[in-house]
GUMILUM-191392 format. One record per residue (C-alpha): residue number from 0; residue in three letters; x, y, z. Coordinates in steps of 0.02 Angstrom, whole numbers, plus 50000, padded with zeros to 5 digits. Example, Ala and Ser with C-alpha at 12.3 -4.5 7.8 and 13.67 -1.06 7.14 Angstrom:
// residues 2
<0; 'ALA'; <50615; 49775; 50390>>
<1; 'SER'; <50684; 49947; 50357>>
//
This chain:
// residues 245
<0; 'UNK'; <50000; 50000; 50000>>
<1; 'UNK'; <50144; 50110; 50064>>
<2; 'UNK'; <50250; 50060; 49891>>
<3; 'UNK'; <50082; 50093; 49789>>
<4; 'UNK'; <50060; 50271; 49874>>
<5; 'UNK'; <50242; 50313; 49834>>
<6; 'UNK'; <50221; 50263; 49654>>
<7; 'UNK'; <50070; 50396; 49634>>
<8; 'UNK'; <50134; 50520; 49715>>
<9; 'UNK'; <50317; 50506; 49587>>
<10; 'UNK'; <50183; 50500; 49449>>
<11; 'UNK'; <50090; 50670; 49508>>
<12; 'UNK'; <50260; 50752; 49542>>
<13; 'UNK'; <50308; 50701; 49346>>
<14; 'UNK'; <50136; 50779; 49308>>
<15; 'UNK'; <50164; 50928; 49389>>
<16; 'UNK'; <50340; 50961; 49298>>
<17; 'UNK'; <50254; 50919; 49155>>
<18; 'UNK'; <50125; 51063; 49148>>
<19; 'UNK'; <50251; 51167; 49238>>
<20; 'UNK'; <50341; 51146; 49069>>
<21; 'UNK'; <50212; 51163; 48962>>
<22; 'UNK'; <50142; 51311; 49052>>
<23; 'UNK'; <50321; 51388; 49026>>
<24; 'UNK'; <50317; 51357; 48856>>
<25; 'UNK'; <50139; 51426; 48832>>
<26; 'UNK'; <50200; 51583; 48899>>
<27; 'UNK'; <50336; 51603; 48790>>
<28; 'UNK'; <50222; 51581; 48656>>
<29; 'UNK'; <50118; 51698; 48696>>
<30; 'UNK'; <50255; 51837; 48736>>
<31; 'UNK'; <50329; 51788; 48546>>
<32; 'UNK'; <50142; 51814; 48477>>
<33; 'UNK'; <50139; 51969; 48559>>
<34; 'UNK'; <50301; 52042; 48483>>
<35; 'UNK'; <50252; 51957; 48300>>
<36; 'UNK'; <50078; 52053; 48320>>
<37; 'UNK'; <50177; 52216; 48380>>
<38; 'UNK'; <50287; 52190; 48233>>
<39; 'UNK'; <50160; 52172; 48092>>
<40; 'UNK'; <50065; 52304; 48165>>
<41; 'UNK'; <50203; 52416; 48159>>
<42; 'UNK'; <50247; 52372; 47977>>
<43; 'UNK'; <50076; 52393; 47924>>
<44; 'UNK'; <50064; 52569; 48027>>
<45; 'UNK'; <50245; 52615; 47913>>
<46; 'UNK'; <50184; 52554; 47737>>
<47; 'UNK'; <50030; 52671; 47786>>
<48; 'UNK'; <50162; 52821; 47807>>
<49; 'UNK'; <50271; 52795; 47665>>
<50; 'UNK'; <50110; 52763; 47532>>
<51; 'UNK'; <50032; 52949; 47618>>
<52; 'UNK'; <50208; 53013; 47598>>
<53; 'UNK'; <50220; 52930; 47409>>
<54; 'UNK'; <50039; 53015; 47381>>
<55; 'UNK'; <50067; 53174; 47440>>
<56; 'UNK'; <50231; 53197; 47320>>
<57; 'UNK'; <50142; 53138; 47179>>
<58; 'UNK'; <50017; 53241; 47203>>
<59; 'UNK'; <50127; 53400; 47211>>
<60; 'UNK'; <50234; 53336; 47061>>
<61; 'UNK'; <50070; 53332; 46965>>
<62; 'UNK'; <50025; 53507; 47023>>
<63; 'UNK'; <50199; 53593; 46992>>
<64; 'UNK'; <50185; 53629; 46817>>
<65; 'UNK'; <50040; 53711; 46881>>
<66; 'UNK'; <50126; 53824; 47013>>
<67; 'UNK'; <50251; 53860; 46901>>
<68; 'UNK'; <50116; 53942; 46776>>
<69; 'UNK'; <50047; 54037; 46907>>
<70; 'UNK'; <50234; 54108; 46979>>
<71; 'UNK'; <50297; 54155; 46784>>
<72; 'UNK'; <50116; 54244; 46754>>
<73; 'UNK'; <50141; 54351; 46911>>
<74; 'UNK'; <50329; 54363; 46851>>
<75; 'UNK'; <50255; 54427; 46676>>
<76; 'UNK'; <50143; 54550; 46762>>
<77; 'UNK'; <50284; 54645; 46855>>
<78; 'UNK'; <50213; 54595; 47051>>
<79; 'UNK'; <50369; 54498; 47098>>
<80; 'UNK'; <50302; 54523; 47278>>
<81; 'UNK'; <50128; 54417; 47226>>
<82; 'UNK'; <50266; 54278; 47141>>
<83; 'UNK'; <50368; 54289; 47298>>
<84; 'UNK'; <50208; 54251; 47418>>
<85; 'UNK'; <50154; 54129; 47296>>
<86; 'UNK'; <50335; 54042; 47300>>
<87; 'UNK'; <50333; 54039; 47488>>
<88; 'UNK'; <50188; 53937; 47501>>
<89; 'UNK'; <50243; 53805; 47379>>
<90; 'UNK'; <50390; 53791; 47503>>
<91; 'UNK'; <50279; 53773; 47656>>
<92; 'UNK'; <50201; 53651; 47566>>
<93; 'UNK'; <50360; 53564; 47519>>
<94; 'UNK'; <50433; 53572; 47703>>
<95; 'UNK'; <50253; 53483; 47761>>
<96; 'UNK'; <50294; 53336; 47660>>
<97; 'UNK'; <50437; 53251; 47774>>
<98; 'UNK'; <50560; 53086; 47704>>
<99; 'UNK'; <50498; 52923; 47797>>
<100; 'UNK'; <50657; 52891; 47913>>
<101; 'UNK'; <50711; 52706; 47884>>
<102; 'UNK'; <50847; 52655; 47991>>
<103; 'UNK'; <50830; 52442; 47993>>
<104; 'UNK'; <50769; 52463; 48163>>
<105; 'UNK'; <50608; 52473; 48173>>
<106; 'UNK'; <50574; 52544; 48358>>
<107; 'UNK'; <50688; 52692; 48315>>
<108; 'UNK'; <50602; 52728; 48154>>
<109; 'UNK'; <50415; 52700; 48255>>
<110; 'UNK'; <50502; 52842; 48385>>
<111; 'UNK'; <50572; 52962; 48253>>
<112; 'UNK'; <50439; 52959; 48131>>
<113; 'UNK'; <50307; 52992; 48281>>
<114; 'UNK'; <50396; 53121; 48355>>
<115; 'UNK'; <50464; 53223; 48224>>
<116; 'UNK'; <50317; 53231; 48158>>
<117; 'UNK'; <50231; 53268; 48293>>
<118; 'UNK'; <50348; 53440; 48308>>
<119; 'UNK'; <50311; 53467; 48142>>
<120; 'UNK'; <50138; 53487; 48139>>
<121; 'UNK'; <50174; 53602; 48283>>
<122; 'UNK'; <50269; 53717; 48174>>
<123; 'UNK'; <50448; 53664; 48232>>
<124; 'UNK'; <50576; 53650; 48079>>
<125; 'UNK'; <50662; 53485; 48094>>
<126; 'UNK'; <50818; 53400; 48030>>
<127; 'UNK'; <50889; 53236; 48089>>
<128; 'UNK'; <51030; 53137; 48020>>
<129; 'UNK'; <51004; 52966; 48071>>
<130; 'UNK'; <51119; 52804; 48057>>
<131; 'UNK'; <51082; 52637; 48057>>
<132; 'UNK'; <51125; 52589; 48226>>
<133; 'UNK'; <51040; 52425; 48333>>
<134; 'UNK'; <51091; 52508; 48510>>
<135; 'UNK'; <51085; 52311; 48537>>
<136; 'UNK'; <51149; 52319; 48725>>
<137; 'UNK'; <50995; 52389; 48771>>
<138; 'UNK'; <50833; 52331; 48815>>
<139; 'UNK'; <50677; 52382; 48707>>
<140; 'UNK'; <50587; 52486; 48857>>
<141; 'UNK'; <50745; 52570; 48913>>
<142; 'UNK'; <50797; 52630; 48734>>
<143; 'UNK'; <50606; 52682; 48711>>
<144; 'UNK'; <50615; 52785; 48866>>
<145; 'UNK'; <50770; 52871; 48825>>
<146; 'UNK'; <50728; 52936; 48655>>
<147; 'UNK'; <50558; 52974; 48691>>
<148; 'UNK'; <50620; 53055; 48852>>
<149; 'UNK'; <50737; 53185; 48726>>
<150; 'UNK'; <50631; 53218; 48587>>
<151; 'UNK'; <50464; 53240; 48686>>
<152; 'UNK'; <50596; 53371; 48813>>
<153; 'UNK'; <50643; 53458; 48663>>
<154; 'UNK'; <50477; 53467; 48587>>
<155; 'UNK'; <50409; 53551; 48745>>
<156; 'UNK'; <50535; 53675; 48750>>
<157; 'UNK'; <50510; 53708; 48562>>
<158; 'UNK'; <50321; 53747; 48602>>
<159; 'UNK'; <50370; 53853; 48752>>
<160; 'UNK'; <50481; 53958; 48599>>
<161; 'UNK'; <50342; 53980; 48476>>
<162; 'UNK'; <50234; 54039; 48633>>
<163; 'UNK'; <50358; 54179; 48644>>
<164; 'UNK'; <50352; 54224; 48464>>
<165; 'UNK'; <50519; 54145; 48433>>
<166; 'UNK'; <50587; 54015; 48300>>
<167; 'UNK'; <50576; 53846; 48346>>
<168; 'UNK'; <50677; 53711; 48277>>
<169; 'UNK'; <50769; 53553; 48324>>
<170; 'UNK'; <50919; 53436; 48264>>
<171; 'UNK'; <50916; 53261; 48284>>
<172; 'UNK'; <51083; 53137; 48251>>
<173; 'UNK'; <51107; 52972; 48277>>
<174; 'UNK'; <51267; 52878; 48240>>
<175; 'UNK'; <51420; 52795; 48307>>
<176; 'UNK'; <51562; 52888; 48376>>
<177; 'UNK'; <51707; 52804; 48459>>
<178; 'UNK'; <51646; 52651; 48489>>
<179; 'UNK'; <51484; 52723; 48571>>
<180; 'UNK'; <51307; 52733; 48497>>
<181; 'UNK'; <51241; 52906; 48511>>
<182; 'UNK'; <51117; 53007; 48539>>
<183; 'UNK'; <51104; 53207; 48522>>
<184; 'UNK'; <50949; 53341; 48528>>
<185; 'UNK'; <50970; 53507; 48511>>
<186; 'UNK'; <50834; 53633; 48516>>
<187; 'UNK'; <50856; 53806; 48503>>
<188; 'UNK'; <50828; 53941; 48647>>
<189; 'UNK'; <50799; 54127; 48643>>
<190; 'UNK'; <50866; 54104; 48840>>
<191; 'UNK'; <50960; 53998; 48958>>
<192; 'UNK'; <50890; 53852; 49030>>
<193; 'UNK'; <51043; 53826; 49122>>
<194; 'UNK'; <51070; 53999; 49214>>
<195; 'UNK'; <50930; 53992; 49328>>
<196; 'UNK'; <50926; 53784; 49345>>
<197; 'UNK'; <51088; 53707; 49300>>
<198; 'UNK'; <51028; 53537; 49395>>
<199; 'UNK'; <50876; 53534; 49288>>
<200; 'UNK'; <50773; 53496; 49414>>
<201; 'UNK'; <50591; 53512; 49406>>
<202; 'UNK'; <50429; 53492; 49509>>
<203; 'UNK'; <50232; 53509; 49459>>
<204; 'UNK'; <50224; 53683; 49460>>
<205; 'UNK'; <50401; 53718; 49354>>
<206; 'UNK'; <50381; 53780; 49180>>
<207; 'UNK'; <50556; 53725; 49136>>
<208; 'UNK'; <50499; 53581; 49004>>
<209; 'UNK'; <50698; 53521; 48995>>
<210; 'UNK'; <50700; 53445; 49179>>
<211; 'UNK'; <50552; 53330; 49128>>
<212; 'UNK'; <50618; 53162; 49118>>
<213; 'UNK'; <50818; 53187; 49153>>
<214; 'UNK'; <50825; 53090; 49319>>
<215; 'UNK'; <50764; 52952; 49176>>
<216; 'UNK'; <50894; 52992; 49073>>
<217; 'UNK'; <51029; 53009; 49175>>
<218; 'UNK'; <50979; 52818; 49256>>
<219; 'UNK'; <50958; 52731; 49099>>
<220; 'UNK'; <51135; 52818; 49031>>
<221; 'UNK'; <51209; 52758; 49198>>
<222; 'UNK'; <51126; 52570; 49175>>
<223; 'UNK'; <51225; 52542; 49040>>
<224; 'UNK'; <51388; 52620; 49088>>
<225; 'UNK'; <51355; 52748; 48984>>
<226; 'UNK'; <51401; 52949; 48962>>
<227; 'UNK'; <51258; 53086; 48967>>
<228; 'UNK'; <51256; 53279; 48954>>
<229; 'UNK'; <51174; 53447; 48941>>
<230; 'UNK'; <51236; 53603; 48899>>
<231; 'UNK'; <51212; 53759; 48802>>
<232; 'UNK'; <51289; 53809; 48629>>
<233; 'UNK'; <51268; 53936; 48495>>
<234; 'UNK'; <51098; 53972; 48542>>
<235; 'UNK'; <51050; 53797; 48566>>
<236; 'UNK'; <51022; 53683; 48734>>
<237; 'UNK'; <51085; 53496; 48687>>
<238; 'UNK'; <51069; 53331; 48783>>
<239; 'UNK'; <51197; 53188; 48728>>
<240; 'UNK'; <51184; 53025; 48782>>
<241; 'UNK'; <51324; 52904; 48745>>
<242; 'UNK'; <51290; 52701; 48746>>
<243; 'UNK'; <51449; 52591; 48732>>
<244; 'UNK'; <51442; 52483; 48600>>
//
């Protein structure tokens, strides 16, 4: 009786390792499902993009003979100052249609392309130079928190500029340096941020929109042994963060 107990008891303990196993495995299947669905939905949301992007310049291609008509008639008629207006709103047209940014990594494209967009339809003038870079030491959520953390700081600030009646525009660049994957913002300021909080600190009730996710910054740049900054240049406040390759 004792032997027989024994025996069952073995078999439920096999049992139990067995769905332990296959309740591991189920999991894992489901996390992989999850990140093939992300994926697809992601590559579906960027085929979107690019074919409104593809639209949009054939649409002004097919309309430029037409602008150009209208620019030499004004031209003809001595009012360079009507051909000049006109001329300036083919170019704020032009400037409205941004380049997709493809990098080969498809969270940092999903991050750019939201973003700087985003600050464009604000009315901030954008340029980014971009490199192919994986940033593979880090994980997904810290990489996503760290760019989002810079663009979304410098967008702020950008806002705060316009609300002032002041330029706004920002430079994006990503690439590899020294053996370090990079990351630089700049934004441009019509004062110091620096002067009056050099610790960029910030509370509920601060204005200052460049203290807003630095203690974030600063950790995940420290995680992964890497170098951070912020300073002020030429009219511009910049935030570097440095991830060793």
């Amino acid at each position: 009786m004792i032997g027989r107990k024994a025996e069952r008891e073995k078999e439920l303990e096999a049992l139990s390792e067995k769905y332990d196993k296959l309740f591991s495995d189920f999991q894992e299947l489901k996390f992989s499902l999850g990140e093939m669905k992300a994926s697809a939905d992601e590559i579906e949301k960027q085929s979107e993009e690019i074919r409104q992007l593809h639209e949009s310049m054939r649409s002004l291609k097919h309309d430029m003979k037409d602008h150009l008509m209208v620019t030499l008639s004004y031209l003809n008629d001595g009012d360079e100052e009507a051909a000049c207006a006109y001329i300036s709103q083919i170019i704020n047209k032009l400037n409205a249609i941004h380049s997709y940014i493809e990098t080969g990594n498809s969270l940092l494209n999903h991050i750019l392309n939201e973003k700087l967009s985003e600050a464009r339809t604000n009315g901030i003038d954008v340029k980014a130079e971009v490199e192919n870079l994986a940033f593979e030491r880090m994980e997904s959520m810290d990489f996503s928190a760290l760019l989002t953390n810079m663009l979304d700081n410098a967008i702020c600030a950008s806002l705060l500029e316009k609300e002032r009646d002041k330029s706004a525009e920002m430079i994006v660049k990503v690439y590899k340096n020294k053996g370090y994957d990079s990351i630089v913002v700049k934004n441009r300021i019509s004062e110091s941020v620096l002067e009056d909080n050099p610790e960029l600190t910030t509370t509920k009730e601060d204005s200052d929109e460049h203290g807003k996710g630095v203690p974030q910054i600063r950790d995940i740049a420290e995680k992964y042994e890497g170098m951070y900054d912020f300073y002020e240049e030429d009219g511009y406040f910049i935030s570097c963060v440095f991830i060793p390759i």
